[in-house]
C-alpha positions, 0 to 999 in steps of 0.5 A: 477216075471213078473216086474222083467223079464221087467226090465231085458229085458229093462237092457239088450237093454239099454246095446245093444244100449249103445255099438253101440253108443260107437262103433260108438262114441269115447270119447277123449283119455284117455291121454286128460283131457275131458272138460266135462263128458258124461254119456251114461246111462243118455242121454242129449240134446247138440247143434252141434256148429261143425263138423270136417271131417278128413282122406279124401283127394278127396272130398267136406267136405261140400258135405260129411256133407250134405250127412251125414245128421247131420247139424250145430245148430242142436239138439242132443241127446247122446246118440241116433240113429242120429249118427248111421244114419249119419255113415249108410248115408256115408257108403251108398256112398260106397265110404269108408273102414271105417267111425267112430264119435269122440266128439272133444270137449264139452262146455257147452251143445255145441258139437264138433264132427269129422267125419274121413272117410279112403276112399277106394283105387283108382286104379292105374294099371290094369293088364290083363292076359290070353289075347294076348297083343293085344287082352288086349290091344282091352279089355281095350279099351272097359272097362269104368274102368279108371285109378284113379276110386275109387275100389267098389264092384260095379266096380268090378262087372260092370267090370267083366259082362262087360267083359263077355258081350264084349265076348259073343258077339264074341262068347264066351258064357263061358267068365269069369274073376277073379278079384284080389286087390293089394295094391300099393302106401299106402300113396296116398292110391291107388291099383292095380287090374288084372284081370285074364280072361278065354275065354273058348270054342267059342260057335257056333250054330249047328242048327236051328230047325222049327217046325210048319212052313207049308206056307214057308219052312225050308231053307227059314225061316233059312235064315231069320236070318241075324245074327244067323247062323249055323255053317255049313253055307258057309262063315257064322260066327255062333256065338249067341248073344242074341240081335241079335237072338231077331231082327232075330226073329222079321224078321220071324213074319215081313216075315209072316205079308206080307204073310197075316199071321197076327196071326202068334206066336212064340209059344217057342223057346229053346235054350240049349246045344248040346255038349261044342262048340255049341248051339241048337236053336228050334223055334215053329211056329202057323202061323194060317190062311192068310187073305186077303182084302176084303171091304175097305172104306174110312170115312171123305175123301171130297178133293179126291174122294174114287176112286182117293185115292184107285187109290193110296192106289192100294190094291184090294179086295183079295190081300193078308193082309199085314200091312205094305204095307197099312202102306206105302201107307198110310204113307211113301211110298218111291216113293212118292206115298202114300195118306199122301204125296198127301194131305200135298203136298197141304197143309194139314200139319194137316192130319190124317190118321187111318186104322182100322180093323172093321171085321175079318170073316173067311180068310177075313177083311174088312179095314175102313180108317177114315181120318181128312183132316184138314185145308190147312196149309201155311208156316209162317216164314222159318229160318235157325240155325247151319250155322256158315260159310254160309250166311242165304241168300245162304241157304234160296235162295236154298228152295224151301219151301217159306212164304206165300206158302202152306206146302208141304212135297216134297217141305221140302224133295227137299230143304234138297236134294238142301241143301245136294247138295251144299257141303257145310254141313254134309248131315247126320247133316241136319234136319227140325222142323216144328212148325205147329200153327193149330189157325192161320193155319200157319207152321214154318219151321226151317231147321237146318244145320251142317258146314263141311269142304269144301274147298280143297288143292290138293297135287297130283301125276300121271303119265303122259308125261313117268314122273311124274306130280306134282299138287298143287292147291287151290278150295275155294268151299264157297268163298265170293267176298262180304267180300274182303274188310271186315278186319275180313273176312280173317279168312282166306280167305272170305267166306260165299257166295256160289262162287267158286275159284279155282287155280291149277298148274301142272308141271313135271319139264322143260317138262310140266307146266300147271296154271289154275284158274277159278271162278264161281258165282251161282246166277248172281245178286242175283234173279234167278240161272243162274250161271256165270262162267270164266276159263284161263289156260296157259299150256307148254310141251316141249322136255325138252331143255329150251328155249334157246336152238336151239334143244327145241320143244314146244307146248303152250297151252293158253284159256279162257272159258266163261260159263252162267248156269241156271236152267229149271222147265222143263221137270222137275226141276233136268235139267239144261242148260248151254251155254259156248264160249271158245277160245284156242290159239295152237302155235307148236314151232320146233326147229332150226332143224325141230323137233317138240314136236307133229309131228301131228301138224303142225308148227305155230298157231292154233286157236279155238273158239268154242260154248258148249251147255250142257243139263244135269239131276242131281237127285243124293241124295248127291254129295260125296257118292250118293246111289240113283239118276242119273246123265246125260248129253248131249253136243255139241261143235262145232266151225264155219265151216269156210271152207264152206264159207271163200272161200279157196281150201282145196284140195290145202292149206297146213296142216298149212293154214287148222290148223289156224283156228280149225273147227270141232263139238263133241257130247259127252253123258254121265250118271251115275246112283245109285242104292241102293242094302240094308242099309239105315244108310251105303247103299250098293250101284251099280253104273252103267255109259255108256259114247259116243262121236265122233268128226264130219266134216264139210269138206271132205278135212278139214279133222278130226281135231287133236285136242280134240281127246279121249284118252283112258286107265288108269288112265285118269289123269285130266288136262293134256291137252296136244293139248286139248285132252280128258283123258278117265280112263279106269283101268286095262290098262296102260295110253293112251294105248288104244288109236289108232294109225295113220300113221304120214305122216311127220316121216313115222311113226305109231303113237297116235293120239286121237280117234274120237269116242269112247264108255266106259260102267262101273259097280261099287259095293260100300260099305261105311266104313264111312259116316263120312262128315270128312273122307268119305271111301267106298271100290268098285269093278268094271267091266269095258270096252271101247275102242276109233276109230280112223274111223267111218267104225271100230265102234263097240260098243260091241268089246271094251277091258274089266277089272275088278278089286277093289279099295278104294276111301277117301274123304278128304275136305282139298283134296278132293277125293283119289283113289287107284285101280288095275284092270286086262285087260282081253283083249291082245292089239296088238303091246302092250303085257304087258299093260294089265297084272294088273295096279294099279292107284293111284291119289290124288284129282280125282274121277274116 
């Protein structure tokens, strides 16, 4: 009985097995005469000579034979379970609706088989429905799902979490969406899917609940979290988002730490619903004890003495625990300050540095600070990668980390600063890889480099001479001399060396035409930083009649600057000093009637040489958007007294004799300083700046001179210069019309004439939208006052005229800095009752 029930058993799993292999293997068709008859009862070994993929348009036919693990030249039994597993391998894929084995051909024992697959749809169109055009158009941007992607369950379920998590991270915690399949074009084999998405309530959190907290209190802790916030909160958006809840949470254990509370837990923390639009939120807190410092001790210290180091560290017995202040002044302080930097400033590249806790007792610890000093570490090689544009030597004359030096972390931190100062590259792009080699005791130091635009074309338009001033110019920034010559440097211009060329000209028609050019070498000869520069400008403004006309008035302006820079090591190594002689030649044209373009000036020639002294401080961290540093300077200019000792009476001489020689002396201070508020990736940024100068003489009876004056208000259009005046912005007010007038003994007449002292004081908030070396944009607001004296006796720093207003700067490398402001004037002008009711400045290449 037993035998015949296994033989049973063994009939009824042969016939099992015999049916998957036959669903799975189809004989020819009953039509075709087979070659050869296969007995599926009595299984036979053949040899795949080949296999025949079909039915698949999209993919490697070698890959799919690979992936369905039967190879040519094999060894097959049919039937068996190799053909069930090389179905199973393809339908793993998950690429195809079916996948079935056919025996082409028999011969002999050798074996043909075809392997047709029908692939699943690829997508066609997506449809989203339930949205606003333009929030579908927002989701669609934010889908991976594309067009012409093979439709699997994967794809249909990765889409619809994805959507849900787009959602819920604007609040929509019940987002949910269906997701239907059409078909569309069968023979290309393609389908359509829309998608149906539901965003249900907005889910906001109605409170946040601490429980065990006793060291700070309630509103506090709330206000620890940064992104999850109550809906009751002033201009607060509440919304929960699960990454952000978790960061908010780690700022309370951070908050506790540097309260000494080392122990402190987050015990639970429940979040559940409180009615179909909001959140509940209750955290328990265990704070345990706060612990303070007590024995610190320092363990393998022998280059600096356990006082000197505490010196540093500056943590006393009793101050309250807190890791992270140990941590930055053992590791990073940002002042600078702390033991790592003291020791790999003299060349311990290899120091190691560890606190440990080696008693807890009571409120109490006690820190051992176990140090290995290591070996003075001298740099070995210094290269430079990633510069496509600048030559090697314009970067590697800027470091200040050389061969043959001891490794210095603030030398490596200040030559990144020098790098990022230049213009020249992307100061998010910059790095440095030290290669230390501890068997010779030397470091290799590679900084890397990203290229940016840096050469500028200015195409702009303002507002001067009651018309409008166009601008074209041209500054090459990295422009190369060198190379003039070489045929494959003009690609386009020269380029690589560090010089700078500029060319500009303005004009507004036949009243005003004004060309410059100026060209600047930064390292005269090659050795040291002492900076060559030379600047021409011919400039004519007239009352529009040309020159062939009896009724013109003119005033040419003709100059040349010669200027020699160079860098000081002290004070300290951010100063510099720059000397520059200039010459200006002045011609007043009247016409045939005795009109004149400038009624101040006399007629004829008037002359200037002058020598300019500028002491300056530049610390700024990067030139386009800096966040921390200042930036001043304090200038002279003056010109020979000749009235002292040319002998003449200037009691008696004309107002012509006394212009034909300009003498005079300005002192002019300016600075401007950053501070960063928050952020580190996109700093909030306050920028505070206070700008004085005044115009001496030399002679009583010489008088003040009319040229070099302050103008003051607006926009402080650059390079205007009219009789050599200088254009201060002051927003919020309309052109020049701050500054004072003077009675014109010519004409009877009150009019302006540039201030000889003046004050301006400015505060700017920053924010950057975007950092991005390509398109740099912060938005700003700004408070701002000023005003220019036309005497001495009137100076009064603090009664100036006040503004507030906002506005957004662009960088652009091809055109350098764009402005659009508008300010309000709090302050009425006499005689002028409108130039304070709001202005709106706009410039292209000009930073205010």
């Amino acid at each position: 009985m037993r035998y015949l029930l296994n033989n049973l058993l063994f009939a009824l799993i042969l016939c099992i097995a015999t049916n998957n292999v036959i669903g799975q293997i189809i004989d020819s068709p009953a039509t075709e005469k087979p070659k050869s008859f296969i007995d599926y009862s009595s299984p036979k070994k053949y040899e795949l000579a080949n296999i025949v993929i079909t039915g698949t348009n999209f993919y490697d036919k070698s890959v799919l034979m690979v992936l369905s693990g039967l190879t040519i030249g094999q060894s097959i039994r049919i039937p068996s379970e190799d053909i069930t597993k090389a179905v199973n391998n393809l339908y793993k894929q998950k690429l195809f609706d079916d996948v079935s084995v056919r025996i082409m051909d028999i011969q002999d024992d050798k074996l043909t088989l075809e392997i047709y697959l029908r692939e699943k749809p690829r997508l066609s169109t997506l449809t989203i429905k339930g949205l606003s055009k333009g929030k579908a158009n927002t989701l669609r941007e934010e889908l991976t799902i594309k067009s012409a992607q093979i439709i699997t369950d994967n794809l249909l379920t990765s889409t619809r979490n994805e959507i849900k998590r787009f959602y819920a991270e604007k609040g929509f915690l019940d987002a949910d969406a269906k997701i239907t399949q059409e078909p569309d074009d069968a023979k290309k084999n393609t389908a359509k899917l829309k998608i149906e998405v539901n965003l249900g309530n907005k889910i906001k959190i109605n409170d946040i609940v601490i429980e065990g907290n006793e060291a700070l209190p309630h509103n506090k802790v709330r206000k620890l979290f940064k992104d999850t916030k109550p809906k009751r909160r002033l201009f607060a958006k509440s919304r929960y988002e699960e990454d952000k809840y978790t960061d908010d949470k780690q700022r309370i254990i951070e908050k506790y730490l540097t309260m000494g509370y080392r122990d402190i837990t987050i015990v639970t923390d429940s979040i559940y619903r409180y009615d179909k639009k909001s959140l509940q939120i209750v955290i328990k807190l265990e704070e345990g004890k706060k612990y303070h410092f007590r024995d610190i001790k320092f363990i393998g210290n022998t280059k600096y003495t356990t006082d000197e180091l505490l010196s540093i560290l500056k943590i006393n017995r009793g101050d309250v625990y807190d890791q992270s202040t140990l941590d930055a002044r053992l590791h990073m302080n940002q002042t600078g300050l702390d033991i790592s930097t003291l020791y790999m400033d003299d060349g311990y590249l290899f120091f190691q540095v560890n606190p440990v806790e080696v008693l807890v007792e009571n409120d109490s610890i006690d820190i051992e600070i176990r140090m290995h000093e290591g070996e003075q570490a001298r740099i070995n090689k210094v290269t430079v990668t990633g510069n496509t544009k600048t030559s090697d030597h314009v970067i590697l004359r800027e470091l200040r980390t050389k061969p043959g030096q001891l490794f210095s972390r603030s030398d490596v931190t200040r030559s990144l600063r020098e790098l990022s100062q230049l213009g020249y590259f992307n100061p998010e792009g910059l790095g440095v890889n030290p290669v230390p080699n501890p068997a010779s005791g030397t470091v290799d130091i590679e900084y890397k480099v990203e290229e940016k635009p840096n050469d500028q074309i200015e195409l702009s338009a303002g507002w001067g001479a009651n018309s409008i001033v166009g601008t074209l110019g041209l500054t090459l920034n990295n422009f190369s001399t060198r190379r003039m010559f070489e045929k494959k440097a003009w690609a386009p211009v020269p380029s690589g060396d560090g010089q700078r060329l500029s060319l500009r000209a303005q004009t507004n028609g036949t009243f005003f035409q004004s060309y410059s050019a100026s060209f600047t070498e930064p390292w005269l000869g090659g050795r040291k930083p002492n900076a060559l520069s030379v600047s021409l400008f011919h400039s004519i403004q007239s009352n529009g009649f040309n020159s062939a006309d009896a009724r013109r008035a003119a005033l040419t302006t003709s100059g040349v600057t010669i200027g020699l820079g160079k860098r000081l090591k002290w004070p300290d190594d951010y100063f510099t000093l720059q000397n520059q002689i200039a010459y200006q030649r002045y011609y007043n044209d009247y016409s045939a009637t005795g009109q004149s373009y400038l009624s101040l000036i006399p007629e004829g020639a008037s002359n200037s040489l002058s020598y300019r002294i500028i002491l300056g401080r530049n610390s700024t961290d990067q030139p386009i958007y800096p966040s921390s540093g200042s930036n001043i300077s304090l200038s002279l200019q003056f010109t020979p007294p000749y009235s002292l000792f040319n002998g003449k009476d200037y009691t008696a001489i004309d107002e012509k004799e006394k212009m034909r020689w300009l003498e005079f002396y300005k002192w002019k201070f300016d600075a401007t300083w950053f501070s960063k508020l928050a952020g580190n990736k996109r700093p909030l940024v306050l920028m505070t700046r206070t700008n004085f100068g005044f115009i001496g003489q030399y002679n009583p009876n010489a008088g003040y001179t009319p040229f070099e004056r302050f103008w003051l208000g607006g926009s402080g259009l650059l390079g205007f210069s009219l009789d050599g005046r200088e254009l201060i912005a002051l927003r919020g007010y309309a052109d020049n019309s701050l500054t004072p007038y003077v009675y014109n003994r010519n004409t009877g007449q009150f009019d302006r004439q540039g201030g000889i002292i003046y004050n301006r004081f400015t505060m700017e908030l920053r924010y950057p939208i975007s950092t991005n070396p390509s398109a740099t944009v912060f938005p700003l607001v700004f408070f701002e006052g000023g005003k220019a004296w036309s005497r001495y006796e009137d100076f009064n720093p603090f009664d100036i005229y006040r503004s507030a207003g906002v506005g957004v700067r662009i960088f652009l490398p091809m055109f350098g800095m764009i402005g659009l402001d508008y300010g309000y004037g709090f302050d009425n002008v006499p005689l002028q009752p409108s130039v304070n009711k709001g202005n709106f400045h706009f410039l292209l290449g000009q930073q205010f």
